[in-house]
C-alpha positions in Angstrom: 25.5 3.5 2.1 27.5 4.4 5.4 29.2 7.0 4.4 25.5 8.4 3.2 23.9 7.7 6.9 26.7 9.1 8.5 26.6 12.4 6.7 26.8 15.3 9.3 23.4 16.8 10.8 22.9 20.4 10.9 21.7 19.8 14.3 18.3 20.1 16.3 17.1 23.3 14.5 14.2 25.0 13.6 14.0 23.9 9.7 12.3 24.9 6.7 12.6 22.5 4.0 11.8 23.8 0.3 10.8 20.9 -2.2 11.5 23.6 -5.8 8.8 23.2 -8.5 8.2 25.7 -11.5 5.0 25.3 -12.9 3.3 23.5 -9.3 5.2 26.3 -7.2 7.5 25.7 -4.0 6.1 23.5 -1.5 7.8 25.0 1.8 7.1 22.9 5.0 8.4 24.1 8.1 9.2 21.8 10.9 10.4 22.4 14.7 14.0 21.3 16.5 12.6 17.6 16.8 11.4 17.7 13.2 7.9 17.9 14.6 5.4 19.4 11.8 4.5 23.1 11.7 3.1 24.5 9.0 3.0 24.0 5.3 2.4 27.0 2.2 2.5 26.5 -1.7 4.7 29.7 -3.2 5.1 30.6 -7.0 8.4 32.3 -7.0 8.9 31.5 -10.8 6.1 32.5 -12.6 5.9 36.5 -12.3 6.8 39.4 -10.8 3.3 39.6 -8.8 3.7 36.3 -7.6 7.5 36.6 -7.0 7.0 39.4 -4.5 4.0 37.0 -3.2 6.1 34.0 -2.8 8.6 36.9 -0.4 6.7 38.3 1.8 5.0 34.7 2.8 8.8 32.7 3.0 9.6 35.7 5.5 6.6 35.6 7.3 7.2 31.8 7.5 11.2 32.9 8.9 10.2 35.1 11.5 7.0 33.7 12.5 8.7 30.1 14.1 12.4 31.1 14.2 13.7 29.3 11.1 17.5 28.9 11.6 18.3 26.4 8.7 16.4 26.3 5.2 16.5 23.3 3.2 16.3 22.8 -0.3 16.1 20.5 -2.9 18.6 19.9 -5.3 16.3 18.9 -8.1 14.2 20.9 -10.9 14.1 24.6 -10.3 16.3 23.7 -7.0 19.2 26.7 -7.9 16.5 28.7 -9.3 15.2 28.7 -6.1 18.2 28.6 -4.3 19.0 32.1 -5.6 15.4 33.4 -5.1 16.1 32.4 -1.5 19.7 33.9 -0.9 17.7 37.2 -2.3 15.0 37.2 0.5 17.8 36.2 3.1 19.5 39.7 2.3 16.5 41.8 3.5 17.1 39.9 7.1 19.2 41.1 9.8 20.0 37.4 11.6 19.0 35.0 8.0 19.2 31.1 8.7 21.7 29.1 6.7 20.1 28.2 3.3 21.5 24.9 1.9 21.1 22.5 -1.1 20.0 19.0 -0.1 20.2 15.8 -2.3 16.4 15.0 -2.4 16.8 11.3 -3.8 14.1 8.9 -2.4 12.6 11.6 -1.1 9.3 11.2 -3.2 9.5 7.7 -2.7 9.3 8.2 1.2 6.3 10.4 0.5 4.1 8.2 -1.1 5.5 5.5 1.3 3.3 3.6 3.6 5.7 4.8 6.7 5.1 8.5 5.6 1.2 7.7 5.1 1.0 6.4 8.6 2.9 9.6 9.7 1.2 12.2 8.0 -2.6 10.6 7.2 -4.0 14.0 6.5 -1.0 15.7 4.9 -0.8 15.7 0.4 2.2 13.6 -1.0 4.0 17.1 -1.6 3.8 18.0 1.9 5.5 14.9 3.0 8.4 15.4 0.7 8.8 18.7 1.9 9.2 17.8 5.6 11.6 14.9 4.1 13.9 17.5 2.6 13.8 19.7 6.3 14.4 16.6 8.4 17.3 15.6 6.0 19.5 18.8 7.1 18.4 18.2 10.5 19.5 14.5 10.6 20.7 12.6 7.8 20.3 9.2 9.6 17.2 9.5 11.1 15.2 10.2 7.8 17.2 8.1 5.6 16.3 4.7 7.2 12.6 5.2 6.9 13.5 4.9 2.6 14.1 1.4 1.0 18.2 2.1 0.9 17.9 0.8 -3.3 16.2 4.2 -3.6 18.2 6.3 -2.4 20.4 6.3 -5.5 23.8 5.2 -4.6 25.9 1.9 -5.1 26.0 -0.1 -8.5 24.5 -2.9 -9.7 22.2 -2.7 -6.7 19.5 -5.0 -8.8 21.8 -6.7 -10.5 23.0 -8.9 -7.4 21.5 -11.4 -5.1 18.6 -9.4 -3.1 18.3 -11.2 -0.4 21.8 -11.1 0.6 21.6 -7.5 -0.5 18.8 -6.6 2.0 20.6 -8.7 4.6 23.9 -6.9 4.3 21.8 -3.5 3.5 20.0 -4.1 7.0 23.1 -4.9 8.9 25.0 -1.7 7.9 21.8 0.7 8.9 21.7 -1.1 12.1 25.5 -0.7 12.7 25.2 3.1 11.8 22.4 3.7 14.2 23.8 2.1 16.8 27.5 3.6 16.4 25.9 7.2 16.5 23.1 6.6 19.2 19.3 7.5 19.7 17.4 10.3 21.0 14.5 8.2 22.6 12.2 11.6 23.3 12.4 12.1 19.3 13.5 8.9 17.5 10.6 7.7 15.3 9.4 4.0 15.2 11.6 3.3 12.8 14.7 4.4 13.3 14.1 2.8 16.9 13.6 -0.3 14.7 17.3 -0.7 14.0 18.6 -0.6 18.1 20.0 -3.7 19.0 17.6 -5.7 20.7 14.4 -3.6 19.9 12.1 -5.4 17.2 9.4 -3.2 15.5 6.5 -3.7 18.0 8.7 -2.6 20.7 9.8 -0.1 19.0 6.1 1.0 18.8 5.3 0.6 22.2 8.0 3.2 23.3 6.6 5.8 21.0 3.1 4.8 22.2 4.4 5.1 25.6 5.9 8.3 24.7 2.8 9.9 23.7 0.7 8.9 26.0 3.1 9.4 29.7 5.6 12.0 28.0 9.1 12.0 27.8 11.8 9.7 29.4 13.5 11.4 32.5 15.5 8.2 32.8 16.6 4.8 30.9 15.0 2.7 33.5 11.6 4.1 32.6 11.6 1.9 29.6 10.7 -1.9 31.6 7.5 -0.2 32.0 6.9 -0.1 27.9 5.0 -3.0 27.1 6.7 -6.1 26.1 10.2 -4.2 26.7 11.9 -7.3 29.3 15.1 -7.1 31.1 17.4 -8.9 28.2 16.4 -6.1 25.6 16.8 -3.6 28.2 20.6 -5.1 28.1 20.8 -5.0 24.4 19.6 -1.4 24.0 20.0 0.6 26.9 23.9 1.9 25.9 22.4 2.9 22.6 19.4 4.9 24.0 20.2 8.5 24.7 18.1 11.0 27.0 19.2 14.7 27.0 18.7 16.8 30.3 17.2 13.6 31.9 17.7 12.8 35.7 21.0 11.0 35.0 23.9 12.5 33.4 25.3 9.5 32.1 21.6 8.3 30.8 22.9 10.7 27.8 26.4 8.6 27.0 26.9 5.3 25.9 27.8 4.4 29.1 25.7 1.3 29.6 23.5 1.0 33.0 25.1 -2.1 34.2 28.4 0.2 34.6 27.0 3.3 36.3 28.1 1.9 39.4 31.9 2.2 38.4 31.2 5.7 37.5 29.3 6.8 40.9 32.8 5.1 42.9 35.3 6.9 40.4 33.0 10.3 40.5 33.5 9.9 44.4 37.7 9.2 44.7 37.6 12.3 42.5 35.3 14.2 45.3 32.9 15.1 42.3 29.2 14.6 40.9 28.4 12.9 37.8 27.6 16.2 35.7 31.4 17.2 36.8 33.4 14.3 36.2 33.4 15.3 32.2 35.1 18.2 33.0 38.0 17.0 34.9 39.8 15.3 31.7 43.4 15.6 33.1 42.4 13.6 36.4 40.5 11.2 34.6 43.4 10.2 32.5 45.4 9.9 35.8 43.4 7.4 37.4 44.8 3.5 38.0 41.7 1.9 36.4 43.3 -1.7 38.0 41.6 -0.2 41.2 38.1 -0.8 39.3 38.2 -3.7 37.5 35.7 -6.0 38.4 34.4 -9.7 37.2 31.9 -7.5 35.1 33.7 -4.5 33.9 37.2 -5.4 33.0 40.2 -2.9 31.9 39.3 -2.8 28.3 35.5 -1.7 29.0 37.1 1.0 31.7 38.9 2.6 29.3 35.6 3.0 26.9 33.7 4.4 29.8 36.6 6.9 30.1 36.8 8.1 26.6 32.9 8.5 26.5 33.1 10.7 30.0 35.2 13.0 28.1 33.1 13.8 25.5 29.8 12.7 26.7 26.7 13.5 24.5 29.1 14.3 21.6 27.9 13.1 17.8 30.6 10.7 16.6 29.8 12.0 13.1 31.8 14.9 11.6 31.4 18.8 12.1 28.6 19.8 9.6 29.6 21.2 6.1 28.2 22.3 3.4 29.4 23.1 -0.8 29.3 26.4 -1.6 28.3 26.7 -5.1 28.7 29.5 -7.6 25.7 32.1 -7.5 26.7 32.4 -11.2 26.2 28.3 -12.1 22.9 26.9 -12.7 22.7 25.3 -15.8 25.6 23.5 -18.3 25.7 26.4 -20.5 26.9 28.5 -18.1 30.1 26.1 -17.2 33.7 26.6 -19.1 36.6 24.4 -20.1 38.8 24.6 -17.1 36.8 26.3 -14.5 37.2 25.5 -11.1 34.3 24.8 -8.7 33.0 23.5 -5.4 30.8 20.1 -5.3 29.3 17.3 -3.5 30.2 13.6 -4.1 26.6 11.9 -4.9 28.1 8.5 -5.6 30.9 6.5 -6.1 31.0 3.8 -8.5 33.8 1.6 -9.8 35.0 3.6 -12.9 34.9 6.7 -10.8 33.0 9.7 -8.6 29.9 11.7 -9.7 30.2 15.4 -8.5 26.8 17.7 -7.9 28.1 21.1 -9.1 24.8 23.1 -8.9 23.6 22.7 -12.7 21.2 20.1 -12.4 23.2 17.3 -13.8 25.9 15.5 -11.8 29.6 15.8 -13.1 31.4 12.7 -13.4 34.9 12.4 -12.2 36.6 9.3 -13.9 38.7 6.8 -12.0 42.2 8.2 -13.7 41.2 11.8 -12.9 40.7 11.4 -8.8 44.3 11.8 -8.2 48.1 12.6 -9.9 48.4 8.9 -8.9 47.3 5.5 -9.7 43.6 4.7 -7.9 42.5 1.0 -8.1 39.1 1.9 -6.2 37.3 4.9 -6.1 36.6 5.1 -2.8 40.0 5.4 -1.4 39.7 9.1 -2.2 36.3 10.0 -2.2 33.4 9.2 -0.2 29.3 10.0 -0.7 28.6 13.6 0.7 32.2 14.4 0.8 33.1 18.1 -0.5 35.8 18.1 -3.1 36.9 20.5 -5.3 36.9 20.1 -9.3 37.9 21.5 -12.7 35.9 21.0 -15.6 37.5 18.7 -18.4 34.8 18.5 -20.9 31.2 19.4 -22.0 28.6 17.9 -23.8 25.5 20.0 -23.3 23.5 18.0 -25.9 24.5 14.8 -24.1 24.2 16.7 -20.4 27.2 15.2 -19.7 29.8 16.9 -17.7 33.2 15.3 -17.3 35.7 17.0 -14.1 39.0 16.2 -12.8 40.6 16.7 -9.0 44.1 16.5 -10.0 46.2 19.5 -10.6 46.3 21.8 -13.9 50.0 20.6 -13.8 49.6 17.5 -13.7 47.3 16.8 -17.1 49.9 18.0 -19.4 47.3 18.0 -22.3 44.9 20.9 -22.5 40.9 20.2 -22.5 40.1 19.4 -25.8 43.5 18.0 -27.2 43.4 14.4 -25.9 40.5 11.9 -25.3 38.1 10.0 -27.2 36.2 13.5 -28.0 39.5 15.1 -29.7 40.3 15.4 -33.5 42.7 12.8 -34.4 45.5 13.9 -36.2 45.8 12.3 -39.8 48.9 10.1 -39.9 52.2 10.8 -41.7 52.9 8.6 -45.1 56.3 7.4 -44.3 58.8 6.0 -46.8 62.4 4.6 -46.5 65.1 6.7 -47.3 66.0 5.3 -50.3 62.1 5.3 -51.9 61.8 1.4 -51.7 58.2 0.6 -50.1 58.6 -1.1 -46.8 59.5 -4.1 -46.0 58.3 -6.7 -43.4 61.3 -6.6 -41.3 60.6 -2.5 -41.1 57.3 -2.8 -40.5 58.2 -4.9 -37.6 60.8 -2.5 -36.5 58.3 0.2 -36.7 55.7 -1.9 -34.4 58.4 -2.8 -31.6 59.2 1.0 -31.8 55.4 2.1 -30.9 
């Protein structure tokens, strides 16, 4: 679940987020940088030519008319149908946003949620999902906590263990994830404000309230004026609460209030401001931090505050990346023994890693074919989201079941097809002593000890 939150974001965008559909059409939702709602259009790409040429001229319209720069679409039925219809209409543009697949799990469970009913009153189920799907590329995190995290399809045994534990433990690691990357308070929704340390849900209610109706935050000390907000939750949440271009620099580190003190006398020896002192790295490291130790801030804490000036604002979570999958895969029939392809990992379970190749059905990578050695658990080589490259061992097209490998060609010295349970067995030799006698029980040991 960790690995999931933490997935990269595409970053504050304009996003157009495609939920695919053949017979009920594209549902294409376009959202703004701060996922704010835009517009919304039904298009029939996969029904005729007519239509086709329709569904074209309205997806560019869509482009143009608010600046699209990232397209998002869903990985599920008619998703690399659609995916290709897409990359065609991209062609005819001279600067085309980056199209990419997105795992839509949970998101039609959001939809039909209470927190997405609440959000959009006056918007159809499909709608929702749609903007689900664009806020998704934008920022994994920030959309995944408004979805019950058992239906977001990773894990094992979710329902098969204690629950309340489960939600406890569930909870805590949402929590740790939010806080570890930080919030946007001009753009977090209620919920994912929820999950700050030391904000409880009507707080986190009252900023948004207070949001809407007084604007945006120029500063963290604007939030003891939100109703109910006191002094000790100011201390618990404050470090976690980002502002970008506010009135203080540092209100967009995690550099927590109580230390921006240390940080004006530092800025100060150093003869700078505060929007300077992240650019003077080398004198930074240079500085004898003894000379600011106080009973509050000790050494330890100086040297945090130090290593967040250096890259302040910065997303903690990796660069963004995204599979690139054959324009010539879509469906099992079109895969071959031994091909080599680009995927996602969609889940990681105890017997092994299942792999989203681009033909609607996730590959499954078994435990003994992650690496050319021996892998007690999974997840020492793979994690969810993580793109891996893969060669396909076998096929079963009436079973849709797909089975890959990571490891080398080298290093499986039996071709695909010759070993496993799905290979003929050879019939076994009669054997016979030398002399014609039928065995005894002393050779049939012999023979046993042998094998």
């Amino acid at each position: 679940m960790r690995n999931l939150l933490l997935a990269a974001p595409a970053g504050i965008k304009p996003t157009l987020g495609i939920d695919p559909g053949f017979r009920t059409g594209c549902k294409v939702a376009a959202v703004d940088a701060t996922g704010k709602f835009l517009a919304y259009q039904a298009i029939f790409p996969h029904q005729s030519a007519a239509r086709r040429t329709e569904a074209a001229e309205t997806l560019r319209r869509l482009i143009q008319q608010h600046n699209i720069e990232l397209i998002a679409i869903g990985n599920g039925t008619a998703g690399r149908e659609t995916d290709a219809f897409v990359g065609e209409v991209l062609q005819s543009l001279q600067n085309p946003p980056i199209k990419v697949l997105v795992n839509e799990s949970g998101a039609s469970i959001y939809s039909a949620s209470e927190v997405a009913i609440a959000e959009f009153p006056d918007l159809d189920i499909t709608v929702r999902g749609a903007i689900s799907i664009a806020r998704r590329l934008q920022d994994p995190l920030a959309e995944l906590v408004k979805i019950d995290p058992k239906s977001i399809g990773v894990g094992q045994y979710q329902h098969d263990v204690d629950q309340k534990r489960l939600r406890k433990q569930l909870d805590e690691t949402v929590e740790s994830c939010v806080n570890y990357v930080g919030v946007d308070l001009n753009s977090a929704s209620k919920e994912l404000l929820t999950y700050v340390s030391g904000l409880s849900g009507a707080v986190a209610n009252n900023i948004v309230a207070h949001r809407n109706q007084n604007g945006a935050f120029c500063s963290r000390k604007q939030l003891l004026k939100v109703s109910k907000l006191g002094p000790k939750a100011f201390e618990q949440a404050a470090g976690f609460l980002r502002i970008r271009n506010g009135e203080n620099p540092l209100d967009n580190t995690a550099v927590h209030p109580e230390s921006y003190g240390v940080v004006q006398a530092i800025a100060a020896d150093l003869d700078l401001s505060l929007a300077q002192i992240s650019q003077a790295q080398e004198r930074l490291r240079r500085l004898d931090l003894q000379r600011y130790v106080t009973e509050t801030t000790g050494y330890l804490t100086l040297q945090d505050i130090l290593q967040e000036l250096e890259k302040p604002g910065r997303d903690p979570r990796e660069q963004f990346a995204y599979a690139q999958f054959r324009a010539d895969i879509s469906e099992i029939g079109d895969l071959d023994l031994g091909m080599e392809l680009e995927g996602v990992v969609t889940n990681v379970a105890n017997f092994g890693a299942f792999v989203d190749i681009g033909v609607h059905q996730d590959g499954l990578v078994h435990i003994s074919q992650l690496a050319e050695r021996f892998v007690k658990d999974p997840t020492e080589i793979v994690q969810v989201g993580q793109i891996v490259r893969v060669r396909v061992l076998e096929i079963n097209a009436a079973l849709k079941r797909v089975s890959l490998s990571m490891r080398s060609p080298s290093d499986s010295p039996d071709p695909p097809g010759t070993s496993g349970p799905s290979a003929p067995k050879p019939k076994a030799a009669k054997r016979s002593r030398s002399d014609g006698a039928a065995p005894t029980a002393n050779d049939l040991k012999t023979k046993f000890n042998h094998r």
